[in-house]
N, CA, C and O of each residue as an XYZ file, in Angstrom:
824
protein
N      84.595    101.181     75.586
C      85.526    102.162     76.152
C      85.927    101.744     77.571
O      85.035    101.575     78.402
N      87.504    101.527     77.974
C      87.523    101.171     79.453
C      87.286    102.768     79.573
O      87.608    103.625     78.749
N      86.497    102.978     81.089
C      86.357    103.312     81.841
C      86.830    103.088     83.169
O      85.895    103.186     83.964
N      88.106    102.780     83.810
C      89.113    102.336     84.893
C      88.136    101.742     85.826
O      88.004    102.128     86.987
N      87.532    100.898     85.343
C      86.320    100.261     86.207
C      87.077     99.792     87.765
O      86.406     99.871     88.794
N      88.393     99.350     87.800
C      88.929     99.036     89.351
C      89.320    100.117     89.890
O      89.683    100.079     91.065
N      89.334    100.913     89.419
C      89.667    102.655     90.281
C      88.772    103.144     90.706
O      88.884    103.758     91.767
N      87.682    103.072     90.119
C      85.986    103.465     90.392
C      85.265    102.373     91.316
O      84.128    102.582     91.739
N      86.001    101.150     91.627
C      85.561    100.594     92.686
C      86.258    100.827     93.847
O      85.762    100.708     94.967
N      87.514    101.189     93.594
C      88.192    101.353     95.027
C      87.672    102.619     95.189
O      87.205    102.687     96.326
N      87.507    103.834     94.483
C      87.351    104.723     95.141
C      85.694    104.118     96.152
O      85.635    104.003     97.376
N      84.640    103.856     95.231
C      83.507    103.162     96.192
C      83.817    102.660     97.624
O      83.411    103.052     98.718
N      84.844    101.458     97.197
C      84.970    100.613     98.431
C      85.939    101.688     99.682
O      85.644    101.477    100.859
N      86.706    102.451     99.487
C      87.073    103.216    100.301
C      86.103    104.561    100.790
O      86.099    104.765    102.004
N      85.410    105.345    100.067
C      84.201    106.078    100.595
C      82.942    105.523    101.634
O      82.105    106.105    102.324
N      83.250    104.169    101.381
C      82.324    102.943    102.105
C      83.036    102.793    103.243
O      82.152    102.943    104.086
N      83.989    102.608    103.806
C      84.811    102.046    104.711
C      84.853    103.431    105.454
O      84.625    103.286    106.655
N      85.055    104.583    105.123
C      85.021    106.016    105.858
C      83.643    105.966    106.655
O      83.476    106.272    107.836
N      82.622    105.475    105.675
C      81.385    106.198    105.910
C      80.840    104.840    106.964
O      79.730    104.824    107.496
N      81.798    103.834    107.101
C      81.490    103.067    108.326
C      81.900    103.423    109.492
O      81.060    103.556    110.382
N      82.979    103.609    109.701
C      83.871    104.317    110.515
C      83.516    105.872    111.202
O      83.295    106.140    112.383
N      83.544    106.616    110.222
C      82.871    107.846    110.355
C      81.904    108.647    110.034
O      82.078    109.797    109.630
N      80.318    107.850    110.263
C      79.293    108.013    108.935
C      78.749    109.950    108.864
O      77.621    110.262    108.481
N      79.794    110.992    109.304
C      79.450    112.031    109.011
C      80.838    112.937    108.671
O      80.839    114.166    108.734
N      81.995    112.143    108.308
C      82.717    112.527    107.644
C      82.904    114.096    106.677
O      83.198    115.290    106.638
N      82.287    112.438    105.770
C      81.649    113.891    104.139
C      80.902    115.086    104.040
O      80.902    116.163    103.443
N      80.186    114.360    104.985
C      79.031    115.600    105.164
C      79.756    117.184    105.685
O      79.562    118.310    105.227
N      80.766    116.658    106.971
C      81.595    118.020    107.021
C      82.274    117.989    106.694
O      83.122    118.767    107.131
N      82.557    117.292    105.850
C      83.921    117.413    105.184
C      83.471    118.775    103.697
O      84.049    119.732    103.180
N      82.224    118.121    103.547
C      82.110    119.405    102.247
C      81.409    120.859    102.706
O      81.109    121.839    102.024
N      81.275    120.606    104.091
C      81.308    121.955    104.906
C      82.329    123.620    104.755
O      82.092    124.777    105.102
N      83.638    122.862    103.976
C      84.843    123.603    103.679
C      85.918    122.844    104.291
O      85.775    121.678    104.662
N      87.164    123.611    104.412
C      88.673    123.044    104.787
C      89.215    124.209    105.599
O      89.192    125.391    105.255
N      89.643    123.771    106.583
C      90.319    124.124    107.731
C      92.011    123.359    107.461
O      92.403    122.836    108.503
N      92.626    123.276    106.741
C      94.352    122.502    107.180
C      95.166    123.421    107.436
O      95.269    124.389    106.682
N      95.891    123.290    108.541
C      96.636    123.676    109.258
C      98.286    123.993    108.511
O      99.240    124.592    109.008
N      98.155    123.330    107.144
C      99.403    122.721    106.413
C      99.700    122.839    104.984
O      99.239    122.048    104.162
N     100.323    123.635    104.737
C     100.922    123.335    103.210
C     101.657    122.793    103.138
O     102.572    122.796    103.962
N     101.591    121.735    101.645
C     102.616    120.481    101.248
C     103.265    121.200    100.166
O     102.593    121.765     99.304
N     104.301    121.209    100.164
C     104.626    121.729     98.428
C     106.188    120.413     98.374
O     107.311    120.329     98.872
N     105.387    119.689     97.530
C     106.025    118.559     97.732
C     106.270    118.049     95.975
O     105.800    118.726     95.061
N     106.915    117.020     95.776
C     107.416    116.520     93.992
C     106.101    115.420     93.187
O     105.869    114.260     93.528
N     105.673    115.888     92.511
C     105.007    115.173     91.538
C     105.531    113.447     91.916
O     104.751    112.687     91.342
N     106.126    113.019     92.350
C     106.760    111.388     91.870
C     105.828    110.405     92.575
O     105.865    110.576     93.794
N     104.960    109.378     92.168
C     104.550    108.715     92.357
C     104.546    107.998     93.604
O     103.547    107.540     94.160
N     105.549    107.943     93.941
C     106.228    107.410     95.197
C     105.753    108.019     96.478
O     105.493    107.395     97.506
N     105.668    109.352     96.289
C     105.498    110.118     97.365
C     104.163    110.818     97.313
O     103.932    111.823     96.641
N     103.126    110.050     98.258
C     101.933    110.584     98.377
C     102.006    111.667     99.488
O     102.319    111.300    100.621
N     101.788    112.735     99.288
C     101.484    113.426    100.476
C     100.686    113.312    102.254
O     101.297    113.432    103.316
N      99.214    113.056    102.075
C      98.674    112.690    102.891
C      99.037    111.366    103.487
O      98.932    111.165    104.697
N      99.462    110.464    102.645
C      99.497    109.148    103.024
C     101.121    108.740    104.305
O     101.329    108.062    105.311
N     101.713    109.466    103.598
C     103.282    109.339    104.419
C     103.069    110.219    105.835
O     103.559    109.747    106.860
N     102.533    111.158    105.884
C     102.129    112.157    107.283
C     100.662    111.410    107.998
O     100.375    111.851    109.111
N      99.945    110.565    107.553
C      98.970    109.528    108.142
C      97.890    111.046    108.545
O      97.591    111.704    109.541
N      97.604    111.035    107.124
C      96.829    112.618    107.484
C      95.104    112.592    106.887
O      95.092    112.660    105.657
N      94.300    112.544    107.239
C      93.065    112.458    106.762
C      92.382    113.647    105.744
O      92.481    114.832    106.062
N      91.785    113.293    104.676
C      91.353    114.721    103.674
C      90.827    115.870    104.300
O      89.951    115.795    105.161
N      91.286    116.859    103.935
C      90.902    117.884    104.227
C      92.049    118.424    105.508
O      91.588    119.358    106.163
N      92.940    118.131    105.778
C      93.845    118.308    106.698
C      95.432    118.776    106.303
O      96.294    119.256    107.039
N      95.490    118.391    104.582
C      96.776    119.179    103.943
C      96.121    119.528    102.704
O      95.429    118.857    101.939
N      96.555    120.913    102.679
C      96.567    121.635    101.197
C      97.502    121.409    100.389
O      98.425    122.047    100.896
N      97.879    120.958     99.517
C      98.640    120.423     98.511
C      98.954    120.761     97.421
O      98.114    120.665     96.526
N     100.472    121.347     97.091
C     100.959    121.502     95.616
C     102.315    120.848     95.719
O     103.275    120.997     96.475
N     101.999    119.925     94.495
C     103.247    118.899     93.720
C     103.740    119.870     92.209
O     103.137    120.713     91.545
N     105.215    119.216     92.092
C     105.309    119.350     91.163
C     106.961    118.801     90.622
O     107.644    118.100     91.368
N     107.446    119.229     89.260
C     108.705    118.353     89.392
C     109.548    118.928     90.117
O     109.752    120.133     89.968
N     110.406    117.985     91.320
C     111.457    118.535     91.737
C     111.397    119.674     93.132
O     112.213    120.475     93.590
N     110.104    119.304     93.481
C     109.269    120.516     94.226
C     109.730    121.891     94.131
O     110.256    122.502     95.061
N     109.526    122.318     93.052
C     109.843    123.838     92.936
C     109.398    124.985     93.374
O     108.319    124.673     93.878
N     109.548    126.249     93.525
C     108.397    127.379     93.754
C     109.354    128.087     92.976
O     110.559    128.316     93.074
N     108.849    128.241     92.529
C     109.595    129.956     91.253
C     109.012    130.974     90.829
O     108.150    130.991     89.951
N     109.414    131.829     91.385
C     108.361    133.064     91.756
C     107.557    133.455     89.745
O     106.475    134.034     89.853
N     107.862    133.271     88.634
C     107.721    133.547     87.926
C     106.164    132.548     87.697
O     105.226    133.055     87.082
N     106.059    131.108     88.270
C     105.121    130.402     88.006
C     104.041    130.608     88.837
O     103.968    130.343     90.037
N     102.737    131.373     87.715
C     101.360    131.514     88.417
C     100.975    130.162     89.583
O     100.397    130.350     90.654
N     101.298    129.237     89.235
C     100.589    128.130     89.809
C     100.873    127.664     91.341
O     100.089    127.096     92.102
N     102.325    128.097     91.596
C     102.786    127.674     93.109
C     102.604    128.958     93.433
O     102.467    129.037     94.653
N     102.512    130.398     92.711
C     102.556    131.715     93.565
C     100.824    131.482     94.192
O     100.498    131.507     95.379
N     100.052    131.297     93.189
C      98.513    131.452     94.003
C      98.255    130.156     94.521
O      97.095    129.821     94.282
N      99.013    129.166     95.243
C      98.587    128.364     96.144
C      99.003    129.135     97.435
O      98.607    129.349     98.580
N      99.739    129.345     96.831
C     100.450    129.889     98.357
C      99.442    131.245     98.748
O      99.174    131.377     99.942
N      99.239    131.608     98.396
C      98.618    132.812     98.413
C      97.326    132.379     98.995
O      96.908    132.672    100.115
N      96.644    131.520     97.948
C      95.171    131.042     98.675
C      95.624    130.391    100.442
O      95.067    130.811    101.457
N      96.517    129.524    100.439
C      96.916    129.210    101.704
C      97.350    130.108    102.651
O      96.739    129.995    103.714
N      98.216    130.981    102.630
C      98.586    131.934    103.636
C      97.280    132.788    103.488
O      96.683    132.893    104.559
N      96.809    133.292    102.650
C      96.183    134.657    102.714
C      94.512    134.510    103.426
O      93.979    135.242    104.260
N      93.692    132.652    102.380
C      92.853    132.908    102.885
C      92.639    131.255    103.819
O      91.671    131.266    104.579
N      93.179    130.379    103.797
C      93.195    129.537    104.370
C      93.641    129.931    106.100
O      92.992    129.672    107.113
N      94.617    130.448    106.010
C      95.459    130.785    107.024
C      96.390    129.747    107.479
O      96.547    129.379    108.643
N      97.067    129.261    106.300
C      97.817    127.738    107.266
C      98.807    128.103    108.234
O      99.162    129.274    108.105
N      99.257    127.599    108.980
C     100.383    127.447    110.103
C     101.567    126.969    109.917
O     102.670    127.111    110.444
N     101.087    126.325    108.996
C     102.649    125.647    108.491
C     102.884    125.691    106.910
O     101.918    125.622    106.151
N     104.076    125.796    106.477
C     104.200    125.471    104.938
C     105.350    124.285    105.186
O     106.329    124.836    105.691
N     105.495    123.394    105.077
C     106.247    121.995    104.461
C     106.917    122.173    102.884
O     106.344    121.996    101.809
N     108.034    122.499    103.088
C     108.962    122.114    101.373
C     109.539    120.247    101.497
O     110.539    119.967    102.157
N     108.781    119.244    100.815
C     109.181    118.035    100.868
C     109.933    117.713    100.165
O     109.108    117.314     99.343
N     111.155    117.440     99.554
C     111.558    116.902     98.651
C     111.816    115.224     98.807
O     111.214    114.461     99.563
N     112.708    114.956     98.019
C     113.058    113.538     98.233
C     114.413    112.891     98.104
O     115.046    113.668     97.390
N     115.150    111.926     98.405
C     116.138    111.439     97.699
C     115.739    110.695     96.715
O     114.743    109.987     96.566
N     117.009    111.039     95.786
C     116.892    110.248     94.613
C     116.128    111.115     93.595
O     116.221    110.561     92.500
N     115.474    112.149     93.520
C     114.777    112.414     92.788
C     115.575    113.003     91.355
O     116.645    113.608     91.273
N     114.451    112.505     90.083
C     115.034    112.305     88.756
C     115.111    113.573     88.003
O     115.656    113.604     86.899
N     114.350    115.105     88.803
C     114.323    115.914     88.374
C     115.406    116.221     89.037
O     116.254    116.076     88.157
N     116.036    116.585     90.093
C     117.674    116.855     90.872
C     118.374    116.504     89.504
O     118.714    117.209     88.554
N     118.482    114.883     89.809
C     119.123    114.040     89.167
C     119.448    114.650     87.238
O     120.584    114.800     86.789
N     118.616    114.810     86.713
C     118.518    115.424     85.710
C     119.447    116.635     85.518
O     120.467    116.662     84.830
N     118.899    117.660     86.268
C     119.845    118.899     86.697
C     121.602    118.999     86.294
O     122.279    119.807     85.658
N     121.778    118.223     86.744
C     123.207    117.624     87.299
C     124.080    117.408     85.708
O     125.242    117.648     85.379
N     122.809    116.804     84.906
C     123.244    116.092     83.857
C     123.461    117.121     82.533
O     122.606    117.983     82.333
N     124.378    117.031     81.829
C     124.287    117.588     80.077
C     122.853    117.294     78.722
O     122.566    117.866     77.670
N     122.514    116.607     79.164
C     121.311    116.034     78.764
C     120.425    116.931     77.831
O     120.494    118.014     78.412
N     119.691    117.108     76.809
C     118.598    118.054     76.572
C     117.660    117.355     76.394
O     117.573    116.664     75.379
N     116.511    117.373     77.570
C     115.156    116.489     77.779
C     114.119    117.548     77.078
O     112.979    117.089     77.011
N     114.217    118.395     76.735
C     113.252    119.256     76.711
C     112.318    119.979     76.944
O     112.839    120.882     76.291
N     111.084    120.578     77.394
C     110.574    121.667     77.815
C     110.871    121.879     79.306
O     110.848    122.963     79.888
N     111.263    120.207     80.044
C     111.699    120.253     81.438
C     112.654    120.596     81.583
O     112.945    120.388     82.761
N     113.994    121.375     80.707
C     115.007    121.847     80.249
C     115.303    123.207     81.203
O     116.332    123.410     81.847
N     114.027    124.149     81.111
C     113.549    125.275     81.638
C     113.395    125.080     83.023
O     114.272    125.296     83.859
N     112.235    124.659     83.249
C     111.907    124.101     84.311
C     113.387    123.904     85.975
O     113.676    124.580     86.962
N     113.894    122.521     85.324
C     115.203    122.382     85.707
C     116.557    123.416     86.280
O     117.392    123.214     87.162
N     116.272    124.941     85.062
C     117.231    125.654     85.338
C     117.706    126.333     86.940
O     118.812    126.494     87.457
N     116.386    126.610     87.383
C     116.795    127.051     88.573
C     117.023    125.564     89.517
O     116.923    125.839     90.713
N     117.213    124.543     89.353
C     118.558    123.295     90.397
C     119.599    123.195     89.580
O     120.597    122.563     89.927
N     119.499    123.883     88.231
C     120.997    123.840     87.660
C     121.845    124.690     88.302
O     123.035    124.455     88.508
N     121.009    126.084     88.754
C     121.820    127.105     89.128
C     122.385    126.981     90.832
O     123.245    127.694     91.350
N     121.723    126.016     91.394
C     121.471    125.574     92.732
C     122.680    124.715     92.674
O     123.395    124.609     93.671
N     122.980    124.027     91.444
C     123.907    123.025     91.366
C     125.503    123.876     91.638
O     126.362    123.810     92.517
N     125.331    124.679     90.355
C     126.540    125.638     90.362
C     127.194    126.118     91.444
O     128.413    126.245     91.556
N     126.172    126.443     92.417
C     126.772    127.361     93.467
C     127.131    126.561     94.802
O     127.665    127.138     95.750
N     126.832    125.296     94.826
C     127.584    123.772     95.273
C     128.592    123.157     94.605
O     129.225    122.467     95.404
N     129.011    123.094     93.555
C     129.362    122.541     93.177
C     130.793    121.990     93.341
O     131.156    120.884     92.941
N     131.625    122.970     94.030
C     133.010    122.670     95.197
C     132.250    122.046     95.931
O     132.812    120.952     95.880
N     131.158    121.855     96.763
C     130.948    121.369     97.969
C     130.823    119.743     97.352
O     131.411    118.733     97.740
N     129.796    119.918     96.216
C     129.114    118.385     95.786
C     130.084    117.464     95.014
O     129.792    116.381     94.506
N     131.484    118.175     95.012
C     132.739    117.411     94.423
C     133.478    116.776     95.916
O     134.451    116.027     95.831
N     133.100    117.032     96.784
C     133.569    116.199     97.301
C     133.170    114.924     97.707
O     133.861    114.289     98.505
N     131.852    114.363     97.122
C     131.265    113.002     97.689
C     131.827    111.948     96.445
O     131.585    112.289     95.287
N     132.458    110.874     96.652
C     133.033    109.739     95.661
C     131.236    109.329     94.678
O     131.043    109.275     93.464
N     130.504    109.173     95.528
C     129.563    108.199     94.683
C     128.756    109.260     93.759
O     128.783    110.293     94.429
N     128.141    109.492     92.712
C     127.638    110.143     92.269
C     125.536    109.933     92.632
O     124.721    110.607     92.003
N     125.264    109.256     93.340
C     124.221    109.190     94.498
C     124.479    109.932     95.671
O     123.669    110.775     96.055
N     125.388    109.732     96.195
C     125.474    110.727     97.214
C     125.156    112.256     96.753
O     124.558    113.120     97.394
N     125.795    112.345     95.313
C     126.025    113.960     94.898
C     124.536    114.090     94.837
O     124.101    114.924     95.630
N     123.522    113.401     94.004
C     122.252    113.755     94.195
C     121.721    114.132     95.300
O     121.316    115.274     95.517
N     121.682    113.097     96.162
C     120.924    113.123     97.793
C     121.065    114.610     98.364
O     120.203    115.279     98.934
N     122.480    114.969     98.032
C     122.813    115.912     98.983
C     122.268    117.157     98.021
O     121.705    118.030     98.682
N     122.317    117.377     96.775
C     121.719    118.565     95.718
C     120.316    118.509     96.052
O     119.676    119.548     95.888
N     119.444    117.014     96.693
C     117.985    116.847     97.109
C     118.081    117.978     98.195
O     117.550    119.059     97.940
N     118.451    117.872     98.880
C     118.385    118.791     99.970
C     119.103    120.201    100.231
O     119.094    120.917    101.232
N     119.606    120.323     99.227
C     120.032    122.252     98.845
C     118.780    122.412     98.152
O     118.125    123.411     98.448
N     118.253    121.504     97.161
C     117.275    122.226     96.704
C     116.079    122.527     97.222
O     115.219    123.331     96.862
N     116.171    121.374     98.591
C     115.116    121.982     99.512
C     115.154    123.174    100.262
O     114.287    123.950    100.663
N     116.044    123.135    100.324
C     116.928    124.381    101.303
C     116.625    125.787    100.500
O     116.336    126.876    100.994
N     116.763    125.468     99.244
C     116.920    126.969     98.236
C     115.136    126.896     98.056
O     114.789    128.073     97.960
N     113.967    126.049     97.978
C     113.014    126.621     97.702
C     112.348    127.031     99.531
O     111.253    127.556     99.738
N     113.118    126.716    100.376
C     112.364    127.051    101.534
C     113.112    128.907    101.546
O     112.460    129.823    102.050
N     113.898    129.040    101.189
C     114.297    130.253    100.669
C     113.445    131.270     99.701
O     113.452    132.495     99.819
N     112.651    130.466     98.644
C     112.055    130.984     97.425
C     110.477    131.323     98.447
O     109.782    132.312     98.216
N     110.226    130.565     99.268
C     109.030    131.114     99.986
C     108.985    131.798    100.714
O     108.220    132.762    100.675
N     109.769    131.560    101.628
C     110.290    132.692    102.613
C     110.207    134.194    101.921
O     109.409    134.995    102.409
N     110.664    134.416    101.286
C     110.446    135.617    100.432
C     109.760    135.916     99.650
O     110.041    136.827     98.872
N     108.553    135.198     99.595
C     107.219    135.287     98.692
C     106.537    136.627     99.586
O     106.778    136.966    100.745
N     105.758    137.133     98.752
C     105.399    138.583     99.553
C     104.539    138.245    100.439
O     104.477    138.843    101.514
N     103.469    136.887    100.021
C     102.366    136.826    100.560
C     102.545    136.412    102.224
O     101.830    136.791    103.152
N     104.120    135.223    102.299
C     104.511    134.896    102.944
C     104.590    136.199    104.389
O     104.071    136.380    105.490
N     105.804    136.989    103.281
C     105.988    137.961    104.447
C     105.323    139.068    104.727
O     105.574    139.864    105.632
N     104.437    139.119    103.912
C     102.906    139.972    104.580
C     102.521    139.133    105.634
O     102.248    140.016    106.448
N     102.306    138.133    106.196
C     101.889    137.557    106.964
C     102.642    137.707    107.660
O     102.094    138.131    108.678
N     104.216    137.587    107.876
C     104.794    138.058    109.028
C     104.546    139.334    109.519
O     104.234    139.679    110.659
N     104.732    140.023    108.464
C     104.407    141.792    109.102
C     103.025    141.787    109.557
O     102.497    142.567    110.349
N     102.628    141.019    109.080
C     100.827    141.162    109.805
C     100.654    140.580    111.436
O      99.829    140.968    112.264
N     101.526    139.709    111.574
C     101.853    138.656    112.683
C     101.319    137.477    112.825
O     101.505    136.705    113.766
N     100.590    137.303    111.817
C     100.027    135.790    111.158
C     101.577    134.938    111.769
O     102.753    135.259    111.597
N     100.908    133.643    112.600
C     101.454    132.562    112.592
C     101.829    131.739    111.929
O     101.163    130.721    111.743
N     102.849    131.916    111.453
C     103.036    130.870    110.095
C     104.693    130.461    109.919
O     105.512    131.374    110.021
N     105.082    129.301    109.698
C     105.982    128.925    110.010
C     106.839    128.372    108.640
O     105.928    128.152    107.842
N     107.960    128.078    108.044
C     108.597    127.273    106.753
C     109.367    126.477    107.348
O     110.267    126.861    108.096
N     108.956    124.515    106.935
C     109.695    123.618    107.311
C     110.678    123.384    105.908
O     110.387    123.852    104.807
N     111.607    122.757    106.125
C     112.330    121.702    105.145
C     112.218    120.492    105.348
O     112.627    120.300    106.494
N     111.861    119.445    104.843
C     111.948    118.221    105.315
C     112.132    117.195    103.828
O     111.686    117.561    102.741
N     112.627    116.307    103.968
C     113.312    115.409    102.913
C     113.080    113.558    103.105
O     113.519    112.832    103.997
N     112.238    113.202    101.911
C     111.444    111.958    102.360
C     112.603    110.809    101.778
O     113.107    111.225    100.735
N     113.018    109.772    102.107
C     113.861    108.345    101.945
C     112.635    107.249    101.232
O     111.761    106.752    101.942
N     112.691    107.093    100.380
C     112.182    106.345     99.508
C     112.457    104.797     99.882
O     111.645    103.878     99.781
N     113.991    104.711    100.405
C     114.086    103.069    100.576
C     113.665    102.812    101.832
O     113.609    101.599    102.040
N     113.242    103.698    103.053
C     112.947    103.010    104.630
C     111.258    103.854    104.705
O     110.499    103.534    105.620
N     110.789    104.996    103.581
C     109.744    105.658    104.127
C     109.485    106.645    105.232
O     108.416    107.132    105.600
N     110.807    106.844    105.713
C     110.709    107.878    106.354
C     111.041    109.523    106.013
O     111.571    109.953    104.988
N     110.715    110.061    106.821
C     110.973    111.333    106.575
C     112.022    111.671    107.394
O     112.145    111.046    108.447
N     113.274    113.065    106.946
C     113.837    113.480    107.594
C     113.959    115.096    107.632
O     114.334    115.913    106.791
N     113.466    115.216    109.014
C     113.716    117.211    109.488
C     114.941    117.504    108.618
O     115.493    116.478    108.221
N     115.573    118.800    108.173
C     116.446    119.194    107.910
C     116.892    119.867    108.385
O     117.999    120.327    108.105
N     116.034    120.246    109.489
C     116.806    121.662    110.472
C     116.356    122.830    109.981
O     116.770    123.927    110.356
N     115.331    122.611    108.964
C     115.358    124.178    108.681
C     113.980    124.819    108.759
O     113.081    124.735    107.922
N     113.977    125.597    110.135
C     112.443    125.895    110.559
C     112.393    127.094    110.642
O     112.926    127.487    111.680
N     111.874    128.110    109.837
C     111.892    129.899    109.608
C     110.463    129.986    110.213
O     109.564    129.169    110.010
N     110.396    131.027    110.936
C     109.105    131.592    111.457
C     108.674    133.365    111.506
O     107.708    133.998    111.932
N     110.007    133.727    110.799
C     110.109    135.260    110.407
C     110.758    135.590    109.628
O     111.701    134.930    109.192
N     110.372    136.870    109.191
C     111.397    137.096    107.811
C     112.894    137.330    108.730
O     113.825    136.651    108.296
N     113.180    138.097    109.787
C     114.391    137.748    110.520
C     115.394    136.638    110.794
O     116.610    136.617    110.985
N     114.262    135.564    110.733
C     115.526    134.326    110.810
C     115.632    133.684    109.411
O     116.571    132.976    109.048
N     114.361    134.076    108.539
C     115.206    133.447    107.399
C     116.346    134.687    106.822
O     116.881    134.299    105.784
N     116.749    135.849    107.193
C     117.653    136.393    106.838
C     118.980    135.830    107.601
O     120.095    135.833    107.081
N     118.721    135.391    108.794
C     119.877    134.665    109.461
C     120.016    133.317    109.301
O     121.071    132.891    109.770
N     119.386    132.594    108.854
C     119.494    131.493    108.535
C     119.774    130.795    107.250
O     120.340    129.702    107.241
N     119.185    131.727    105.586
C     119.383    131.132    104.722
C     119.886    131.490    104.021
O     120.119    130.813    103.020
């Protein structure tokens, strides 16, 4: 039976290299988690979370998924968020998306992929309500890039109005919603401008 015998050494050889560097790491590290940060960032391979922000474990709380979604109907991004704002206390929530991404990309398309069909609907509907705007770019890459970043725009919207979210404002919990959008061909990241820190400005802002 393989057993991923070179995955099980790197993980070794990298727990080794920490525990040179920092030989009490682990030890508080399994003390609990303190991160300052929610990622709610896209499933795609490409885009590691911790690794692109040069962030050490235990320092981002993390939910991926396709297309970085939050949809209030899905148990799974409602109780991260929840464990994060409510009992973590993060400071920040991060919506990452990406260019290029194949779930956007998909959206866009007539296609029937199937169960991701569903999934998809809410950047179809994201699409619609651009869609004078996203007729005006010639290349049909551009039209993606730029639907990458409404759809960041529309889930920093979908949190913003999560209850748990704005219980924390009414509570006066510090807590802030970034947008930010990662470039696959240079590795960088780019701000989007869109930084909510109350339910007030995301009513003026989004």
């Amino acid at each position: 039976m393989n057993k991923l015998p070179s995955l099980l050494e790197n993980n070794r050889n990298w727990a080794k290299q920490i525990k040179e560097e920092r030989p009490d790491f682990f030890e508080n590290l399994s003390q609990g988690q303190q991160p300052e940060y929610l990622w709610i960032g896209c499933s795609d391979s490409r885009v590691p979370a911790t690794e692109i922000v040069d962030l050490a474990p235990g320092d981002l709380f993390v939910h991926r998924n396709i297309a970085n979604q939050i949809v209030h109907s899905d148990l799974n991004s409602q109780s991260v968020i929840q464990y994060a704002v409510s009992v973590l206390k993060v400071k920040h929530i991060i919506i990452c998306g990406h260019y290029g991404c194949g779930g956007v990309k998909a959206s866009m398309q007539e296609e029937r992929l199937g169960l991701i069909d569903n999934w998809l609907l809410h950047i179809k509907d994201t699409f619609r309500k651009y869609e004078e705007e996203l007729s005006n770019y010639e290349f049909e890459s551009e039209k993606v890039n730029r639907l990458c970043e409404l759809n960041v725009k529309a889930q920093v919207e979908n949190v913003c109005y999560n209850p748990f979210v704005q219980q924390a404002w009414n509570d006066g919990q510090s807590l802030t919603v970034h947008g930010w959008i990662y470039n696959l061909e240079d590795g960088l990241l780019n701000n989007l401008d869109i930084c909510i820190g109350s339910l007030k400005e995301a009513k003026e802002n989004l």
